[in-house]
C-alpha positions as CSV (number, residue, x, y, z in Angstrom):
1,X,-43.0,35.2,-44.5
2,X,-40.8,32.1,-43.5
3,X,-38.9,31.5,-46.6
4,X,-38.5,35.8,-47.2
5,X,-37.4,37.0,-50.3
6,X,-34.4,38.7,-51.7
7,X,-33.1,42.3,-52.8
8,X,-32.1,43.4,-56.2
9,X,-28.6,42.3,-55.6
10,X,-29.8,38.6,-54.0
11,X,-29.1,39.3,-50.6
12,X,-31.7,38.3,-48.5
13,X,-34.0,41.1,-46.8
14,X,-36.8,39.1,-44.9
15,X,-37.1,35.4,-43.5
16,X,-35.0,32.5,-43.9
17,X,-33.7,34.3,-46.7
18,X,-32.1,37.5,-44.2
19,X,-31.6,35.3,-41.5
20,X,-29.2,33.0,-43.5
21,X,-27.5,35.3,-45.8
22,X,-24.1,34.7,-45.0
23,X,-24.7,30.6,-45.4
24,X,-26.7,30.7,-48.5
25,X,-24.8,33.8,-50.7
26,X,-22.3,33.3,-52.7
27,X,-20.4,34.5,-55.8
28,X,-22.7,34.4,-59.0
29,X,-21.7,32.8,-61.7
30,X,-20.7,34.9,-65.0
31,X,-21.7,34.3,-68.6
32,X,-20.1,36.3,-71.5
33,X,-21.9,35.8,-74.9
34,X,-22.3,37.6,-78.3
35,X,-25.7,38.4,-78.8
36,X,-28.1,39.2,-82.1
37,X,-30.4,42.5,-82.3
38,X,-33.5,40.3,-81.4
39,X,-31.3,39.0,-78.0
40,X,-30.6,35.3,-79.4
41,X,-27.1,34.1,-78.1
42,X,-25.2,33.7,-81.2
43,X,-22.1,32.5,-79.5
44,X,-21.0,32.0,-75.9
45,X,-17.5,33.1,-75.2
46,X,-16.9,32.8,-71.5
47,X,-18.4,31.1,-68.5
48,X,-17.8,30.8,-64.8
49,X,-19.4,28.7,-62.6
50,X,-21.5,29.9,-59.0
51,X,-19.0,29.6,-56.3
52,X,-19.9,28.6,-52.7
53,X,-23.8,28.4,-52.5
54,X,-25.0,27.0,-50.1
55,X,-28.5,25.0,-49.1
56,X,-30.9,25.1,-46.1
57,X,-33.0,22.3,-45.5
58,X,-36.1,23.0,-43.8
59,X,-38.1,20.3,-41.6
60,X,-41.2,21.8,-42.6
61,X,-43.4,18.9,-43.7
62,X,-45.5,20.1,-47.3
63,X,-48.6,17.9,-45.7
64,X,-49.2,19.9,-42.5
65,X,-48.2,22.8,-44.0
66,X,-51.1,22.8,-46.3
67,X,-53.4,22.1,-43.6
68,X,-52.2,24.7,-41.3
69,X,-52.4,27.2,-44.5
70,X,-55.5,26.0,-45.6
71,X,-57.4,26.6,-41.7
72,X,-55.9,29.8,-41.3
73,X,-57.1,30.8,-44.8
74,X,-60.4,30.0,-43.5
75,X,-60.2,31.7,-40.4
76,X,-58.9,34.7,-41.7
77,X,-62.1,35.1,-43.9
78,X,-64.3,33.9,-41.6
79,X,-63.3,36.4,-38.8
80,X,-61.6,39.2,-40.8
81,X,-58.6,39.8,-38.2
82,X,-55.7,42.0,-38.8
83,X,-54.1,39.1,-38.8
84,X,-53.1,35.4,-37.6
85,X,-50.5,32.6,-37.8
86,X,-50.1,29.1,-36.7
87,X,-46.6,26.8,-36.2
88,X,-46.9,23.1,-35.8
89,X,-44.1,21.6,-34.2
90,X,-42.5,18.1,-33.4
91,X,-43.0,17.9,-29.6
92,X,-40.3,15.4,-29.3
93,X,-37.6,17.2,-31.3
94,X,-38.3,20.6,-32.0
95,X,-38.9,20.5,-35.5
96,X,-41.3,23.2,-37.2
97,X,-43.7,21.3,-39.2
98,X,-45.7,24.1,-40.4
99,X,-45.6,27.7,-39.9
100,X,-47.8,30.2,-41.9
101,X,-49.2,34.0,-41.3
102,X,-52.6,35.7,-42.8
103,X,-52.1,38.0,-44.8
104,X,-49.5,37.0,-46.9
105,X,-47.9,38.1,-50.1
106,X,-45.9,37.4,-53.0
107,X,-42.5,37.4,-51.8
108,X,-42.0,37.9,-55.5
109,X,-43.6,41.2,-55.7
110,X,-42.9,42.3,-52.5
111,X,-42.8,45.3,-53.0
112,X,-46.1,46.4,-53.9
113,X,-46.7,45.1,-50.6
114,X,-47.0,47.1,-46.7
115,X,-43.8,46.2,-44.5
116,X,-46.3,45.4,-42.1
117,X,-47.0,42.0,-44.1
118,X,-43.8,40.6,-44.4
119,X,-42.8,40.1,-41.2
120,X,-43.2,36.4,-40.0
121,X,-45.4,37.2,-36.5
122,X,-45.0,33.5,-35.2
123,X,-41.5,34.6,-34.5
124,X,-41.3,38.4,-34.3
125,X,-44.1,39.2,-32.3
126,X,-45.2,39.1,-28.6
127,X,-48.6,37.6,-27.4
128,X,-50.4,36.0,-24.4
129,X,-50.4,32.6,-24.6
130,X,-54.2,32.7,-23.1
131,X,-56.3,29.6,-23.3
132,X,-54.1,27.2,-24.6
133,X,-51.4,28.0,-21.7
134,X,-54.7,26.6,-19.5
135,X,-53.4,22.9,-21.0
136,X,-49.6,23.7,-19.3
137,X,-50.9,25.2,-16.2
138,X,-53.3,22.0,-15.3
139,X,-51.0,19.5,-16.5
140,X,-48.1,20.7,-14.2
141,X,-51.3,21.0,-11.1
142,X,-52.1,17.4,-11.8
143,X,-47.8,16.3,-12.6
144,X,-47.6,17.9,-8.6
145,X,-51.0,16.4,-7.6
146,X,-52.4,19.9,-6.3
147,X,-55.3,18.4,-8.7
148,X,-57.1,15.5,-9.7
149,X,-59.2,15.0,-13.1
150,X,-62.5,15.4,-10.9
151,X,-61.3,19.0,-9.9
152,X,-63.2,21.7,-11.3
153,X,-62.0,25.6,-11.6
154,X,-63.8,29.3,-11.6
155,X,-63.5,31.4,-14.1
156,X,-64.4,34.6,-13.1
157,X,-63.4,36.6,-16.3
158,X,-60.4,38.1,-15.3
159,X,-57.3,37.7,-11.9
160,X,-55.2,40.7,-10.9
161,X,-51.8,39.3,-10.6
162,X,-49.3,42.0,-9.8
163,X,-51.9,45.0,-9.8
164,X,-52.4,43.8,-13.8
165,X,-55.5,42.8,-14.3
166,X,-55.3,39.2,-17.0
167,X,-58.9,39.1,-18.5
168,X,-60.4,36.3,-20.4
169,X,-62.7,36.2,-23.5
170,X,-65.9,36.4,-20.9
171,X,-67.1,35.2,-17.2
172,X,-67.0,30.9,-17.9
173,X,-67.8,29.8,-13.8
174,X,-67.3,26.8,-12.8
């Protein structure tokens, strides 16, 4: 789902790929040949080399990659979810790390897949941040000192903010 895949006519339909069309295209290069019944080149005649390729470099790092594939491999057939994806990221520069969604596919036979699986949902979809937004919300209480590491919190299962009602996995108390 990051990198994407390509049409027919190598323009880029999904991912990295779409996204950066216009940087990576370019004009293919051409190679005229005479060829024998059985399709050995007997003799090449013309050639023309690629013309204005370009490269991405991604900051994802193979290591943690693998890692964050390898968990959420197990976490999809643990659980059996429709589906789930993780990003690591560089806290001090931005950098993606890792990013990976369950199911995938083979970008090379993508076709034989549902639409549904392509998409890349770390980026493309909406979610609440739940329990791990808990780690931002008491680190800015105890930045402003409306907190100290001895305070303690209720959880009653669920706060209406706005007449919305924000409910959590279950009741946790104190």
């Amino acid at each position: 789902q990051v990198l994407g895949f390509v049409g027919t006519d190598e323009d880029g339909l999904e991912g990295i790929e779409h996204k950066y069309n216009g940087v990576l295209g370019g004009k293919p290069g051409e190679r005229r040949v005479i060829m024998a019944p059985n399709g050995m080149v007997l003799h090449e005649l013309a050639r023309t080399k690629p013309e204005g390729f370009n490269n991405i470099t991604l900051t994802i790092d193979p290591v943690i990659q693998h890692y964050v594939e390898r968990e959420l491999d197990k976490a999809f057939a643990q659980h059996s979810p429709k589906n789930c994806f993780a990003a690591a990221m560089d806290p001090n520069t931005g950098e993606i790390l890792a990013m990976a969604v369950r199911p995938t596919f083979d970008p090379n036979n993508w076709r034989e897949y549902n639409r549904e699986v392509w998409k890349n949902r770390v980026v493309s979809d909406q979610y609440e941040p739940g329990s791990p937004f808990k780690l931002v919300t008491v680190s800015a209480a105890l930045e402003d000192q409306r907190c100290d590491i001895a305070s303690t919190f209720y959880c009653p299962g669920k706060v209406i903010l706005w007449d919305i009602p924000l409910k959590c996995l279950g009741v946790h108390e104190t």
